[in-house]
N, C-alpha and C positions, 0 to 999 in steps of 0.2 A: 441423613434423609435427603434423597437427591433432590425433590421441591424447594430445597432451602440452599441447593450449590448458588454463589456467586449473586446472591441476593443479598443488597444494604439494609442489613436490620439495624434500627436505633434504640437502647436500649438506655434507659434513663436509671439512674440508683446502681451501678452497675458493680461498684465496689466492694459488693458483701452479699450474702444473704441471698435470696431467689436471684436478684439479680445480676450478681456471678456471676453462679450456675444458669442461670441464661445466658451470657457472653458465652461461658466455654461449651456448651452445648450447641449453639449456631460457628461457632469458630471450628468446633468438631465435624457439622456438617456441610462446612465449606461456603461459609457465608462470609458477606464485608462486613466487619460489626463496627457500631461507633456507640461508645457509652460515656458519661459524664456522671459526675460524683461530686460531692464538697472535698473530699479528700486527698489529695493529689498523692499522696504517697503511697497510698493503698492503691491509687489508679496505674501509678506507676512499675507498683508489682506486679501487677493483673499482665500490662503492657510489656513487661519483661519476659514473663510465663509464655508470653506467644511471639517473640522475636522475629524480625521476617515475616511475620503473618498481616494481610491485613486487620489490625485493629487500630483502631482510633479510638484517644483517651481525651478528653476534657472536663476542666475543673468546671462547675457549675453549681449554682445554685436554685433549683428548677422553680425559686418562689419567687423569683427576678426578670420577672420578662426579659429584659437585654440579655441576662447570662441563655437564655434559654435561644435570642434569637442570634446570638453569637454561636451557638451549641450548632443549630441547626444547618446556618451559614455554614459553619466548619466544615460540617457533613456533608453539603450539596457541592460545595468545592473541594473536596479530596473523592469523593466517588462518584461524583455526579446527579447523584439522583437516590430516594429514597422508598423502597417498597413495603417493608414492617416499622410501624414505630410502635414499642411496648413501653408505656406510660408505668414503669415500676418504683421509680423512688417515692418514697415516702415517710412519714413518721406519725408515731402514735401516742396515747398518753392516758395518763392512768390519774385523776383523781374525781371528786365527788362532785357535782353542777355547785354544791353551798361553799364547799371550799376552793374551788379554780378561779385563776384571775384571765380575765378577759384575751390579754397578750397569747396564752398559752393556748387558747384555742382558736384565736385568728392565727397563730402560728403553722397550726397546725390544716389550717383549711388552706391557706395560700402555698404550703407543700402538697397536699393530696389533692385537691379541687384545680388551684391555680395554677399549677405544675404541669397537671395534665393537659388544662385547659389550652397553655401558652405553645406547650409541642407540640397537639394535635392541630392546633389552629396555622402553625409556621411550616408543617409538614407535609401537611393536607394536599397542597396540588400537586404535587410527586407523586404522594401513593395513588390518589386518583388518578393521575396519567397512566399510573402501571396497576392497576386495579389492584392495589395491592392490600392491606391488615391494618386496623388501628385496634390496637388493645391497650387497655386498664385494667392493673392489676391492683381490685379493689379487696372485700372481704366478705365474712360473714357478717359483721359489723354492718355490711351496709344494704342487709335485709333484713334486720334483727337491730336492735336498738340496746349499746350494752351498759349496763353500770360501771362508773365508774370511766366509761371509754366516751361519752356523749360529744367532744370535740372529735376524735378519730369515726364517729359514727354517724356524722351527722356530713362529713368530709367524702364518706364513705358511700352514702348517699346520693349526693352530689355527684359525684362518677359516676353513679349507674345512674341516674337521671339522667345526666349531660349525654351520658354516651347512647343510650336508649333514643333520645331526640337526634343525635345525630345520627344513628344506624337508621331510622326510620327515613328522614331526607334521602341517604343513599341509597336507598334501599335497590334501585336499579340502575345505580350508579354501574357495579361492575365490583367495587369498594366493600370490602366486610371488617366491620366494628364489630368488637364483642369485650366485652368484662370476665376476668377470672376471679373467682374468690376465693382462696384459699380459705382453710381452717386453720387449726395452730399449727405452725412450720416452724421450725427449728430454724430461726432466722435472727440477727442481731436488733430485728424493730423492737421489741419487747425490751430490750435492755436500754436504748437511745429514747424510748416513750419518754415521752415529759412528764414532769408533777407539775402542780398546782402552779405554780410560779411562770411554766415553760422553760425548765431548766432538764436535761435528761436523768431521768430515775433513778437507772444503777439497775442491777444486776435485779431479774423477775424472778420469780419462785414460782413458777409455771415448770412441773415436769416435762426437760428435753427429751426422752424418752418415749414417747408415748406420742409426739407430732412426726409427722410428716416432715421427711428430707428436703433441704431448699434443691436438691439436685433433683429427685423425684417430683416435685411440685413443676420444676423447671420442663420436664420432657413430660409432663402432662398438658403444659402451656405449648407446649412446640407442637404435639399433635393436635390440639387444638384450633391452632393456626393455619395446620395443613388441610386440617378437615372445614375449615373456615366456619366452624361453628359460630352459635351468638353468644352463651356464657355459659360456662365451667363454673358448678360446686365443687369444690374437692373435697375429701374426708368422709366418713358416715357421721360425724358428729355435726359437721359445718350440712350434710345433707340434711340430716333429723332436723335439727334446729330449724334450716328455711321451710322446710315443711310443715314441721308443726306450727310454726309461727303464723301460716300461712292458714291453716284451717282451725287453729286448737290457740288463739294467742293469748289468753286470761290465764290458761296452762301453762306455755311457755313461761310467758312473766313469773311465777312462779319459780320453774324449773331452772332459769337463768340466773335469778336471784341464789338461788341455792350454790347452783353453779363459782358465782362470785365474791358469796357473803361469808363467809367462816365464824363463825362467834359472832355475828354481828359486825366484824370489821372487813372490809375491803379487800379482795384477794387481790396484791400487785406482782 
């Protein structure tokens, strides 16, 4: 996509899962990409895959302010300057409000909320000089309220509140905010989601089959960007859902519940 030649996208979470396939998708279209991850190894293979190319890799932990204003720094001093930053890392988690302990869901807000928060804030007057994209890649979680998920939902929220307040301030800036929500995506968040304690789950029992490619979610977000929309539902299931929730929600609540409950126990 020639809109995206030679433009500095930041793409945060970048070592797996949608946000890969977002590095190789802008690396494809001829972009400087810079992305950061906890995992240096996995960043390093990403890194290797594109040789020669500009990419930019750093270890980060995006619930750490420093690491994030280290991340930033990195970026403005190896390309100059920055036009997209896509707010993707994140993590999710799976147990019931009666049995979670406290840790595990500030864990989980200070990755999805503070994460976002700390990039968008460190980023900001780059993309505003080049009127450029701020996105949050948030969820259907964070229109819809789910069982079982109320620390990832509640984080989920929080993005699209913050980022609504801020697309509204710019609103004639020149600058476009917008939130994606994905549906179920064939992505490794669901296996890294936490339990109860804030320790990660283990492998979900959610049919891979049946969701949405993090490579297709990926070039749904990129046109997105180009079209500088304000937010992306993806899926018919993630559509139904905000919809209903939206006119019909004493149904939904229902329908959700069904959705998550099996025998009365928790779908993880």
């Amino acid at each position: 996509m020639e809109a995206f030649k030679d433009k500095v996208v930041v793409i945060t979470g970048g070592s797996e899962g949608i946000g890969k396939a977002l590095v190789s998708l802008f690396m494809a279209y001829g972009a400087k990409v810079a992305t950061c991850g906890r995992n240096y190894d996995k960043l390093y293979q990403l890194q290797s895959a594109y040789s020669g190319k500009p990419l930019l890799i750093h270890t980060a932990d995006v619930s750490k302010e420093q690491d994030c204003v280290n991340f930033i720094q990195l970026v403005v001093k190896q390309f100059g300057t920055i036009d997209i930053l896509i707010n993707n890392a994140g993590v999710s988690m799976r147990s019931l409000v009666a049995d979670v302990e406290m840790d595990a869901i500030r864990k989980v807000m200070d990755i999805n909320f503070w994460g976002t928060v700390y990039c968008t804030k460190l980023a900001l007057p780059y993309i505003l000089k080049n009127n450029g994209t701020i996105v949050g890649v948030s969820s259907i979680a964070g229109y819809r309220g789910l069982p079982g998920r109320s620390g990832y939902s509640a984080s989920k929220y929080a993005v699209n509140g913050w980022l609504e307040s801020l697309r509204t301030e710019l609103l004639d800036s020149g600058t476009n905010v917008m939130w994606v929500c994905p549906g179920f995506t064939t992505s490794n968040i669901r296996n890294a989601a936490l339990d109860k304690s804030g320790n990660p789950n283990g492998e979900s029992k959610m049919a891979e089959d049946k969701m949405m490619s993090a490579d297709e979610c990926a070039e749904h977000i990129a046109n997105a960007i180009a079209k500088r929309k304000r937010t992306l539902v993806l899926t018919f299931t993630g559509k139904r859902t905000v919809l209903l929730n939206k006119f019909f929600p004493s149904l939904t609540d229902r329908l959700v519940r069904k959705f998550f409950f099996k025998n009365g126990e928790l779908v993880k």
